[in-house]
Biopython code that builds the backbone (N, CA, C, O; Angstrom):
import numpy as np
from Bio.PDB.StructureBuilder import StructureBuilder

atoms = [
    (1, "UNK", "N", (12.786, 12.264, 11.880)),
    (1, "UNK", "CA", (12.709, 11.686, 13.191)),
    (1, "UNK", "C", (14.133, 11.460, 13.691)),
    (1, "UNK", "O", (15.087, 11.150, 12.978)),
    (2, "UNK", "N", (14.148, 11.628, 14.813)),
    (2, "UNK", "CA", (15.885, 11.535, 15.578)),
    (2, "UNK", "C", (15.752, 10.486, 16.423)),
    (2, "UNK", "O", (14.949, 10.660, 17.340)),
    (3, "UNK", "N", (16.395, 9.296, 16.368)),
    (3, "UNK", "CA", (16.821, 8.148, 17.216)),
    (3, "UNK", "C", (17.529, 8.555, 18.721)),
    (3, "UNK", "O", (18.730, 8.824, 18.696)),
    (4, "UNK", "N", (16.921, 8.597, 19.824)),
    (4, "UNK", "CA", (17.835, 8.641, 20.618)),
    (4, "UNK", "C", (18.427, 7.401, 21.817)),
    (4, "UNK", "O", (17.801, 6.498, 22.372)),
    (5, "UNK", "N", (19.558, 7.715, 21.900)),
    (5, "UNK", "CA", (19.544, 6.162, 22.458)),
    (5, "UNK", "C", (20.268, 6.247, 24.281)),
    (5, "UNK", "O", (21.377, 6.562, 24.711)),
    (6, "UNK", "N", (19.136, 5.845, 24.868)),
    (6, "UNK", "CA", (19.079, 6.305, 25.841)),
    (6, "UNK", "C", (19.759, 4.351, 26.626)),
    (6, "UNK", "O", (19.988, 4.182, 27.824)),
    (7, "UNK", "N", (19.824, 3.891, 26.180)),
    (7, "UNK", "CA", (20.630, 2.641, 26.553)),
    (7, "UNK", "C", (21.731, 2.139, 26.567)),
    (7, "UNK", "O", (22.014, 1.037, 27.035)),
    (8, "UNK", "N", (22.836, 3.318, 25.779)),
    (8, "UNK", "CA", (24.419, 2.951, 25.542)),
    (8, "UNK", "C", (24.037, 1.750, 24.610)),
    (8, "UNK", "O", (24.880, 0.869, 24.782)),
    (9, "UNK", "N", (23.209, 1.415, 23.801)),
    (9, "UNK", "CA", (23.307, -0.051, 22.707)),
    (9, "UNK", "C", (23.324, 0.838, 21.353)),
    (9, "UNK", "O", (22.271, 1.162, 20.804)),
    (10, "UNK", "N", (24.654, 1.226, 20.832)),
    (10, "UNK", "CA", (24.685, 1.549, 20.083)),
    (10, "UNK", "C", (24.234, 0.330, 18.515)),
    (10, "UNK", "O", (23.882, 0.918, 17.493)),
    (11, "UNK", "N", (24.272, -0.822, 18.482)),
    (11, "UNK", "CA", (23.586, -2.006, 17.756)),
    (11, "UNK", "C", (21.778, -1.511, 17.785)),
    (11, "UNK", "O", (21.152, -1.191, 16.774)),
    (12, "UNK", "N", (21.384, -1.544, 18.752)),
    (12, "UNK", "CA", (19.703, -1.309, 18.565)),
    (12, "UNK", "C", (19.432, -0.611, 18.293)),
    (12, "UNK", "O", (18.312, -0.660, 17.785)),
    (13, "UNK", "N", (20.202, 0.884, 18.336)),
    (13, "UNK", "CA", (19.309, 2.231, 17.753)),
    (13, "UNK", "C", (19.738, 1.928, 16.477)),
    (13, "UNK", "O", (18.948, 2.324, 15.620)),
    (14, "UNK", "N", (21.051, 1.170, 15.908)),
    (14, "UNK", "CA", (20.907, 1.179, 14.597)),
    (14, "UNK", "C", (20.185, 0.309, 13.650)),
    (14, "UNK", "O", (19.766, 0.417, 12.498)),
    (15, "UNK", "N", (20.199, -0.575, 14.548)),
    (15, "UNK", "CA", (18.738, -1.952, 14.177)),
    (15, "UNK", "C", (17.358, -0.888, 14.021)),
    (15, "UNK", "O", (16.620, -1.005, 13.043)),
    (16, "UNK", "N", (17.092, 0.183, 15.120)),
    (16, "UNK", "CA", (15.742, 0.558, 15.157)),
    (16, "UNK", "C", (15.579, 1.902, 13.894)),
    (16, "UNK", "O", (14.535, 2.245, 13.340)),
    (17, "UNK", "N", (16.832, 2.418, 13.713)),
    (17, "UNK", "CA", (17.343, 3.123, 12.617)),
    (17, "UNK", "C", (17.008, 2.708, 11.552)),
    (17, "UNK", "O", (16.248, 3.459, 10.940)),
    (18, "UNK", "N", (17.353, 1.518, 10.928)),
    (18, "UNK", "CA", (17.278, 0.323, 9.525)),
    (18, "UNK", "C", (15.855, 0.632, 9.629)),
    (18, "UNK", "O", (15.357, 1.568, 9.004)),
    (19, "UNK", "N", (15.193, -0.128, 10.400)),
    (19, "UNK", "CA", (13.578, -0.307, 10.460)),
    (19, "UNK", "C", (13.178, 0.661, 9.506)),
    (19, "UNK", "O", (13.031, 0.737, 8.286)),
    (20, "UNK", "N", (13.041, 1.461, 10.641)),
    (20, "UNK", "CA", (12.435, 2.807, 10.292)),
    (20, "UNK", "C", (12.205, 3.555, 9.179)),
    (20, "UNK", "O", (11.106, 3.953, 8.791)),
    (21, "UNK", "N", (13.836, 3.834, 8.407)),
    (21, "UNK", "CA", (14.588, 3.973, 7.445)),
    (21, "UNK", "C", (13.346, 3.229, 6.260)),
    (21, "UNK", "O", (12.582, 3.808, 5.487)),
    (22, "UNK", "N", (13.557, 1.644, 6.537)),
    (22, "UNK", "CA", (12.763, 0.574, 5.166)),
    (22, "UNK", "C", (11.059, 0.248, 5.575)),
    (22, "UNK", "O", (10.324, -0.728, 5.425)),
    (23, "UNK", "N", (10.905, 1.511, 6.116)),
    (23, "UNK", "CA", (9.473, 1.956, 6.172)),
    (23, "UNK", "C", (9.286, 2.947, 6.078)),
    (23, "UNK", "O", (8.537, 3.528, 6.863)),
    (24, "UNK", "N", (9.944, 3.603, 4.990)),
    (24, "UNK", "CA", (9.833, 4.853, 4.240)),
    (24, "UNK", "C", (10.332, 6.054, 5.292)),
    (24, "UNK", "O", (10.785, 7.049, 4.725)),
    (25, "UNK", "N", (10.312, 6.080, 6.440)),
    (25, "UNK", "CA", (10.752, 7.143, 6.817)),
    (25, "UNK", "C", (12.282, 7.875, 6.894)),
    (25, "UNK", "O", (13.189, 7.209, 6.394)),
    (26, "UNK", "N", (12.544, 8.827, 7.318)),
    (26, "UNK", "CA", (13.606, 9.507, 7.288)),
    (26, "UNK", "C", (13.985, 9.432, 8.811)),
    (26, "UNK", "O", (13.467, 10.237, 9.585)),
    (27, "UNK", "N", (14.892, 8.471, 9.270)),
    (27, "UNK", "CA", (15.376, 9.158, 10.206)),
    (27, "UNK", "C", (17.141, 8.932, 11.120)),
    (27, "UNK", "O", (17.853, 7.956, 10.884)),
    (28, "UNK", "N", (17.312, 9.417, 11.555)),
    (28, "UNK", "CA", (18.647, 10.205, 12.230)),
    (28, "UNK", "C", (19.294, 9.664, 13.406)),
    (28, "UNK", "O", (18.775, 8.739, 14.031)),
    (29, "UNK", "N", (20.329, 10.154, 13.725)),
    (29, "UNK", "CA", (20.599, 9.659, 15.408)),
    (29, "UNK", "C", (21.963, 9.895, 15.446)),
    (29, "UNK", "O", (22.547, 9.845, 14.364)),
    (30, "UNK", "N", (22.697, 10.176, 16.582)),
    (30, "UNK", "CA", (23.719, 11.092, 17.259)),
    (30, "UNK", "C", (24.865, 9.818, 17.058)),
    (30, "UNK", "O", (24.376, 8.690, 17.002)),
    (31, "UNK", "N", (26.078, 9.915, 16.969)),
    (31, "UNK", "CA", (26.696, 8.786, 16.630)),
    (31, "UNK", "C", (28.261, 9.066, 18.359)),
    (31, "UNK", "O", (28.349, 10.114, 18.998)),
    (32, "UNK", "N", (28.870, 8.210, 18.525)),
    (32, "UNK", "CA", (29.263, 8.393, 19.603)),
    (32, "UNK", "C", (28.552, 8.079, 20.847)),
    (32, "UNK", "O", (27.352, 7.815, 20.776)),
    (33, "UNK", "N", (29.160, 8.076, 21.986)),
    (33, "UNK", "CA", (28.988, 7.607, 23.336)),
    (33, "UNK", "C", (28.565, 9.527, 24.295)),
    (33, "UNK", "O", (28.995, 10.124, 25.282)),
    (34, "UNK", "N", (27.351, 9.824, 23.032)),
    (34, "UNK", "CA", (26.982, 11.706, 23.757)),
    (34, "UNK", "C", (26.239, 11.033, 25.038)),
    (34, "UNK", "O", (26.029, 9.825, 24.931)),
    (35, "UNK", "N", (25.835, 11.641, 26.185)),
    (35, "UNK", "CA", (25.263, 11.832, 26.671)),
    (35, "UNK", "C", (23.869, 11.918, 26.295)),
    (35, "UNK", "O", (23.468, 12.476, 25.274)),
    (36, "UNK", "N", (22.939, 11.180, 27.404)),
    (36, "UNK", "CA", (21.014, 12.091, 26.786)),
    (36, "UNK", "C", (20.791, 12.973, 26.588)),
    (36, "UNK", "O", (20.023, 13.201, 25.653)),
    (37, "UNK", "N", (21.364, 14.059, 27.395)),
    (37, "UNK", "CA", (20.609, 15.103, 27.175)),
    (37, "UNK", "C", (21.392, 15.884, 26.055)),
    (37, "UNK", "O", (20.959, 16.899, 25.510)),
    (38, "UNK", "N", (22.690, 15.240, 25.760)),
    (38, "UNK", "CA", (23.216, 16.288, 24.218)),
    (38, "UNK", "C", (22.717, 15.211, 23.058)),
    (38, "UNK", "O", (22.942, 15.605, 21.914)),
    (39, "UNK", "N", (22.396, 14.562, 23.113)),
    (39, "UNK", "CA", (21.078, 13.679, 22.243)),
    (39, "UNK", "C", (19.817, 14.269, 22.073)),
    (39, "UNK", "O", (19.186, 14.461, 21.034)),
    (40, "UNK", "N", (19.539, 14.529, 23.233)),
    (40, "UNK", "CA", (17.912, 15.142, 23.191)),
    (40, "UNK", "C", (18.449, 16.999, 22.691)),
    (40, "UNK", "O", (17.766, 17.842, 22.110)),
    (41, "UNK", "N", (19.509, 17.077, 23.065)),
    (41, "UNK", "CA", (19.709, 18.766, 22.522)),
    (41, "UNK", "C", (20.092, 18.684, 20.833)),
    (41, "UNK", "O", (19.729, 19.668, 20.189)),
    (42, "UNK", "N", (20.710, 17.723, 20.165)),
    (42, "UNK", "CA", (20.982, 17.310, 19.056)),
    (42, "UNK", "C", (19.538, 17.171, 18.029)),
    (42, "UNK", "O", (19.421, 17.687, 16.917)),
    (43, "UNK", "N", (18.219, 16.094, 18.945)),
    (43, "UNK", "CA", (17.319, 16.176, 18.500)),
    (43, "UNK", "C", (16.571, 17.411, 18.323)),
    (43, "UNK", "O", (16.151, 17.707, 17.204)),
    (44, "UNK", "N", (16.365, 18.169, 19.350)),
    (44, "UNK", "CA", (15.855, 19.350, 19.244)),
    (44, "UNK", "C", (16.461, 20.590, 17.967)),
    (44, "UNK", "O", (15.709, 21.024, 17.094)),
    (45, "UNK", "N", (17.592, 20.909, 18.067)),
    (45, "UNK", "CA", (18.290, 21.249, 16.747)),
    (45, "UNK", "C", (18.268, 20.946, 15.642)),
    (45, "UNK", "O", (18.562, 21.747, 14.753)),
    (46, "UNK", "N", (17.750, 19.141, 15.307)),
    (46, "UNK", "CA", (17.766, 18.905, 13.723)),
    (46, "UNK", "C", (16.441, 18.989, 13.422)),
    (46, "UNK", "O", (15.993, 18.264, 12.534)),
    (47, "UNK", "N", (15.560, 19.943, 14.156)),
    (47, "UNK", "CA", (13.722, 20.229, 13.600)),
    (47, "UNK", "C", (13.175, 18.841, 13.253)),
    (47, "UNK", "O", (12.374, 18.668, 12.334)),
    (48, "UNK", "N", (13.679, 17.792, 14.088)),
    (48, "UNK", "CA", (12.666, 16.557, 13.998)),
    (48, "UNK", "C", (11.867, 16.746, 14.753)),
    (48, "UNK", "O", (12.130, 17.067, 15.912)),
    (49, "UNK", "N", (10.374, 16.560, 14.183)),
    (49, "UNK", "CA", (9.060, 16.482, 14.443)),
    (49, "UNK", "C", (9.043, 15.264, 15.692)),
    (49, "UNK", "O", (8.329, 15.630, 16.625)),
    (50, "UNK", "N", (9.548, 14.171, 15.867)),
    (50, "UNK", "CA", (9.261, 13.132, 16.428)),
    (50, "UNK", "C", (10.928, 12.711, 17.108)),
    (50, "UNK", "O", (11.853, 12.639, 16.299)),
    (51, "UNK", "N", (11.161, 12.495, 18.360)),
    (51, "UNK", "CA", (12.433, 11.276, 18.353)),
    (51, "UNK", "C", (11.661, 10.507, 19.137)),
    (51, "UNK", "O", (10.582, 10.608, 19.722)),
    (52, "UNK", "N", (12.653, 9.577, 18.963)),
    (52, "UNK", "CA", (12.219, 8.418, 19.207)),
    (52, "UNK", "C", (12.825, 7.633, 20.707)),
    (52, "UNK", "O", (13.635, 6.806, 20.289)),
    (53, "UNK", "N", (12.798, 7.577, 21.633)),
    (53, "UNK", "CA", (13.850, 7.309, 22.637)),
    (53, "UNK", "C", (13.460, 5.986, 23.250)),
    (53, "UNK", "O", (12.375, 5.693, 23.752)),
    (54, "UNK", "N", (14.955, 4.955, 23.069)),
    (54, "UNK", "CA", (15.110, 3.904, 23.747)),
    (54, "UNK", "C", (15.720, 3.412, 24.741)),
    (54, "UNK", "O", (16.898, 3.068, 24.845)),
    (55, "UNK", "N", (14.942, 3.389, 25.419)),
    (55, "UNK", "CA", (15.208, 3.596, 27.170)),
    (55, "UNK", "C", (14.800, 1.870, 27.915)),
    (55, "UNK", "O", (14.208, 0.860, 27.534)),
    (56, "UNK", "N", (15.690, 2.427, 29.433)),
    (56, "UNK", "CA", (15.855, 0.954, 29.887)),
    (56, "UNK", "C", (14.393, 0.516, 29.996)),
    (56, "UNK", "O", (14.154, -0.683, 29.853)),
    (57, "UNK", "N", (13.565, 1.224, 30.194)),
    (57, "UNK", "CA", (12.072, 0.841, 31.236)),
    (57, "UNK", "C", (11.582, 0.361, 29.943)),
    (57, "UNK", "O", (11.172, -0.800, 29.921)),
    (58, "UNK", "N", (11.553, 0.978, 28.967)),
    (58, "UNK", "CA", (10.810, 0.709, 27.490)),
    (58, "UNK", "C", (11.038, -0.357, 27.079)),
    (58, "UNK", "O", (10.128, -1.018, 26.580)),
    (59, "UNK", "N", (12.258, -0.818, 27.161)),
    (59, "UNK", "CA", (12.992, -1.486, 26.478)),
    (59, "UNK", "C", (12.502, -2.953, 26.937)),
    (59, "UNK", "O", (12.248, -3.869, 26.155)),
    (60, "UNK", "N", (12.389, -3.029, 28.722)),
    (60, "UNK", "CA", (11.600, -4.119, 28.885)),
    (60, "UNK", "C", (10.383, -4.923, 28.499)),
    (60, "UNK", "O", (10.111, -6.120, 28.405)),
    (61, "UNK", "N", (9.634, -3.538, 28.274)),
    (61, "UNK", "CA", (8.141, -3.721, 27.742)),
    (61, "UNK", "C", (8.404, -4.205, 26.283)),
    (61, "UNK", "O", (7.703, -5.092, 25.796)),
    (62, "UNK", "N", (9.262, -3.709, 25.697)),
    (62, "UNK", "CA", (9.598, -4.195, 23.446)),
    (62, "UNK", "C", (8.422, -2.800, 23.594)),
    (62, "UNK", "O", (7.247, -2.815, 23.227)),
    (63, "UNK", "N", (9.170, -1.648, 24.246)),
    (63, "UNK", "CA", (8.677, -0.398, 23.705)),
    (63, "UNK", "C", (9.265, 0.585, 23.685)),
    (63, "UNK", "O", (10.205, 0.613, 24.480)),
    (64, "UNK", "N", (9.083, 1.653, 22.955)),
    (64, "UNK", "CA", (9.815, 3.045, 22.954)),
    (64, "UNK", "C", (9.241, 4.005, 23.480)),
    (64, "UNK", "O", (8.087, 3.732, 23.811)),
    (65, "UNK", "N", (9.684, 5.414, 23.782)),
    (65, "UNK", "CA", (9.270, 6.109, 23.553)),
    (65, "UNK", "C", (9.213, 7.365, 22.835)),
    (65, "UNK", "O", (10.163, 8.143, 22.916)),
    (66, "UNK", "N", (7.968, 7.697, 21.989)),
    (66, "UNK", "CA", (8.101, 8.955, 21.210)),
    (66, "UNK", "C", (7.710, 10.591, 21.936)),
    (66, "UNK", "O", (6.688, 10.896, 22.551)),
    (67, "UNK", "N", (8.345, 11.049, 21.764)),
    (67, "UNK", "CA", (8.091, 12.133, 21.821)),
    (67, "UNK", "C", (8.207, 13.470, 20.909)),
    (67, "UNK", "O", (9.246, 13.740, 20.305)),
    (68, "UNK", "N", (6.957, 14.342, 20.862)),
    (68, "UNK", "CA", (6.397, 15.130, 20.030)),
    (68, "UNK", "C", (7.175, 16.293, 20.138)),
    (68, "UNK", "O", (6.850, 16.739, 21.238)),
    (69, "UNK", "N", (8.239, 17.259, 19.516)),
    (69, "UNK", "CA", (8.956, 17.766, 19.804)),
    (69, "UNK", "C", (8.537, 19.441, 19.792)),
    (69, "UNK", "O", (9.009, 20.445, 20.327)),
    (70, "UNK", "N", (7.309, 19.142, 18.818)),
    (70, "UNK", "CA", (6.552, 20.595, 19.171)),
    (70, "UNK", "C", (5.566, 20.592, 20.272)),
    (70, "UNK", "O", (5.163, 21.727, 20.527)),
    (71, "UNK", "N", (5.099, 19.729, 20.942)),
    (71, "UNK", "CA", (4.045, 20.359, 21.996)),
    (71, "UNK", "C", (4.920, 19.432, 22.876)),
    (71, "UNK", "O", (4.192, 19.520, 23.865)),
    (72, "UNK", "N", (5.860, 18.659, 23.262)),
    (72, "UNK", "CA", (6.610, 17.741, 24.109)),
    (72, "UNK", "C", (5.861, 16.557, 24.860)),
    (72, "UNK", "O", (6.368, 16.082, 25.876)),
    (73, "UNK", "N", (4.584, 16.050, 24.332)),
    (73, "UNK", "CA", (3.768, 15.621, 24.571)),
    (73, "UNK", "C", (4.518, 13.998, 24.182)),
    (73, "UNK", "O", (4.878, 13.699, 23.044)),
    (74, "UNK", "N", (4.680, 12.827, 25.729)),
    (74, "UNK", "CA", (5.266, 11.748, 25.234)),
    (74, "UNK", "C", (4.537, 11.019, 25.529)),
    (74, "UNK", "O", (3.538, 11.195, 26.227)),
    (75, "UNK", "N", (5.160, 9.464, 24.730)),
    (75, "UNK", "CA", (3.848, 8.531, 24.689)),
    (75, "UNK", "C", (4.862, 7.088, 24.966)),
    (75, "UNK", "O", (6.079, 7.235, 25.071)),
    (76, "UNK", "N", (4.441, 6.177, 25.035)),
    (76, "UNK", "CA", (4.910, 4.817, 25.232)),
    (76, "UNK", "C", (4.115, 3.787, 24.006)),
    (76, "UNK", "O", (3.007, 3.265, 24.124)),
    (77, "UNK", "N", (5.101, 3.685, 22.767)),
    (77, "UNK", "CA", (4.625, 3.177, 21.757)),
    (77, "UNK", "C", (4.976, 1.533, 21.914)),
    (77, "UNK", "O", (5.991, 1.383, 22.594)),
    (78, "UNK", "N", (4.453, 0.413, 21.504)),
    (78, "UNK", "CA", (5.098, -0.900, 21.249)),
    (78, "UNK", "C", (5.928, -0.770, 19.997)),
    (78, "UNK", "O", (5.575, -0.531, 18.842)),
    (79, "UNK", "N", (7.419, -1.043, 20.643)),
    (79, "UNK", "CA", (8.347, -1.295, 19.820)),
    (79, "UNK", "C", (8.152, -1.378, 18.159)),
    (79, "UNK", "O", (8.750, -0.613, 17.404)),
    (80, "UNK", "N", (7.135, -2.522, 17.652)),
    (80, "UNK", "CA", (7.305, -3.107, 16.563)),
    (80, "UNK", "C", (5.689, -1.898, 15.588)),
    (80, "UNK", "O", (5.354, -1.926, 14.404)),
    (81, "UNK", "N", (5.201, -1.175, 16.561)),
    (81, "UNK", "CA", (4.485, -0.734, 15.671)),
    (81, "UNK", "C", (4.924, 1.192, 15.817)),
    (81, "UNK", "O", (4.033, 2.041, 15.815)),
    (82, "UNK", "N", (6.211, 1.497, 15.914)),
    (82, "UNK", "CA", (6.183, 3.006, 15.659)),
    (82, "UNK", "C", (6.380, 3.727, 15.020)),
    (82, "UNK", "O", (6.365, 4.953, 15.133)),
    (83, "UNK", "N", (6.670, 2.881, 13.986)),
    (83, "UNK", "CA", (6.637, 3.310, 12.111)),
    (83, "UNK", "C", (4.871, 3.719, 11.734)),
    (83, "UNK", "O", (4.436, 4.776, 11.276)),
    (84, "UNK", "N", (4.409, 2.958, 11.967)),
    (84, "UNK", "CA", (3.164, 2.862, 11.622)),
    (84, "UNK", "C", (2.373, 4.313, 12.672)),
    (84, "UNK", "O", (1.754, 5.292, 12.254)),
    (85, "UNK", "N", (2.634, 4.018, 13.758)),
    (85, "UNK", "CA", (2.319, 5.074, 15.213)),
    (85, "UNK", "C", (2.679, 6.183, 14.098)),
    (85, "UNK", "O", (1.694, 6.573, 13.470)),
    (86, "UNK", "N", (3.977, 6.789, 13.722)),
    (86, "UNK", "CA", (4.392, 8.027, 13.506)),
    (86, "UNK", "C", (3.358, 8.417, 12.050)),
    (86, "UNK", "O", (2.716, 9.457, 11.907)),
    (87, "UNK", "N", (3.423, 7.393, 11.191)),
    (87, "UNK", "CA", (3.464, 7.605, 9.722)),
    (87, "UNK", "C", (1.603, 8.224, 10.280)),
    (87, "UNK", "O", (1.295, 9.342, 9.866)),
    (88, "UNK", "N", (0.656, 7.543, 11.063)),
    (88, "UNK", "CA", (-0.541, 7.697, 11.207)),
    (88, "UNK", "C", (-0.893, 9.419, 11.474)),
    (88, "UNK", "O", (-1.719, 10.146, 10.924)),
    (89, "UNK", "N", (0.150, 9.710, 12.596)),
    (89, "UNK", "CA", (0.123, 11.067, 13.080)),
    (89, "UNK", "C", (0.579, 11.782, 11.916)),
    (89, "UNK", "O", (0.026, 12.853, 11.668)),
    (90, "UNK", "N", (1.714, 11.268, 10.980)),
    (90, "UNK", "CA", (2.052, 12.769, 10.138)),
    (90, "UNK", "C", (1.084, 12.370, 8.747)),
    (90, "UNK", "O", (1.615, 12.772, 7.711)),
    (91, "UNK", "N", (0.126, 11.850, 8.594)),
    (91, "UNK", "CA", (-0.691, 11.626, 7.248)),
    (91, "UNK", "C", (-0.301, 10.655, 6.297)),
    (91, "UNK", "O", (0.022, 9.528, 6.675)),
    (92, "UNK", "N", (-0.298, 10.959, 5.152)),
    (92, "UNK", "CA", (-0.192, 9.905, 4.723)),
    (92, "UNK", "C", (1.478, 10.443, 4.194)),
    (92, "UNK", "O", (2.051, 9.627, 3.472)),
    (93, "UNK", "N", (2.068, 11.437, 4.442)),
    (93, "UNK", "CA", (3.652, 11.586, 4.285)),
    (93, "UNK", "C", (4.094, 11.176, 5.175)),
    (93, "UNK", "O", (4.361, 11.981, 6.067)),
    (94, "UNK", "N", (4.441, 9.523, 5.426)),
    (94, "UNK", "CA", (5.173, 9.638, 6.456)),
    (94, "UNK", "C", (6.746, 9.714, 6.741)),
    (94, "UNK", "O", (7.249, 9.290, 7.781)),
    (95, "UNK", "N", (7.459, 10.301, 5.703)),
    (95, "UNK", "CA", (8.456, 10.617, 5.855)),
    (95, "UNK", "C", (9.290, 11.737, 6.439)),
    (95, "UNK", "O", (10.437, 12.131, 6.229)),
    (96, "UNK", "N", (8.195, 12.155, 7.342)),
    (96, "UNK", "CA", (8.221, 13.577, 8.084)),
    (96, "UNK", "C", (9.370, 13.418, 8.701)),
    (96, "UNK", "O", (9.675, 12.319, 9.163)),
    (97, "UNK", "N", (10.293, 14.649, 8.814)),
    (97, "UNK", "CA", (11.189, 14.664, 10.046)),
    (97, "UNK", "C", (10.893, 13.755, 11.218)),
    (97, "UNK", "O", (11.620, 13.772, 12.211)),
]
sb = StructureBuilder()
sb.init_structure("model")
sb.init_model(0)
sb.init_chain("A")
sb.init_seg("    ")
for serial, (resi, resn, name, xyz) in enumerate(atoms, 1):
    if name == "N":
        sb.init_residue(resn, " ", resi, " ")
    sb.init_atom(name, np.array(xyz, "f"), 0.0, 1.0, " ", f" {name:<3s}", serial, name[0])
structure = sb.get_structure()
């Protein structure tokens, strides 16, 4: 999974990074002040199944959003459950890209 951080808070994607990380999953994120869309081109390149993007609108709600990187199909997850959201979709491996 690829972290993208669509808020300039480089602290929260790595807070949302940790999470993630100590809920078994594997996941990633662009380091520097890149741009979104060389974030979202970064994600697309490292064959993550899922990123994860934290954005201003989301961010109000204490939500993210995921998006499915093979059919591009996005969703608006609550923040505190998208470990669980992802791990459900990839089975019981949820250490999927």
């Amino acid at each position: 999974m690829f972290v993208v951080d669509a808020l300039n808070n480089p602290t929260e994607v790595t807070l949302l990074v940790s999470e993630l990380r100590e809920d078994g999953m594997r996941a990633v994120r662009s380091y520097g002040s890149r741009a979104f869309r060389k974030q979202m081109d970064a994600a697309n390149k490292s064959g993550a199944r899922y990123t994860v993007v934290l954005g201003k609108d989301e961010a109000e709600r204490n939500a993210v959003a995921v998006r499915n990187m093979e059919t591009g199909e996005q969703l608006e997850v609550p923040r505190q459950l998208v470990a669980g959201w992802i791990q459900a979709r990839n089975g019981a491996g949820g250490s999927q890209r």
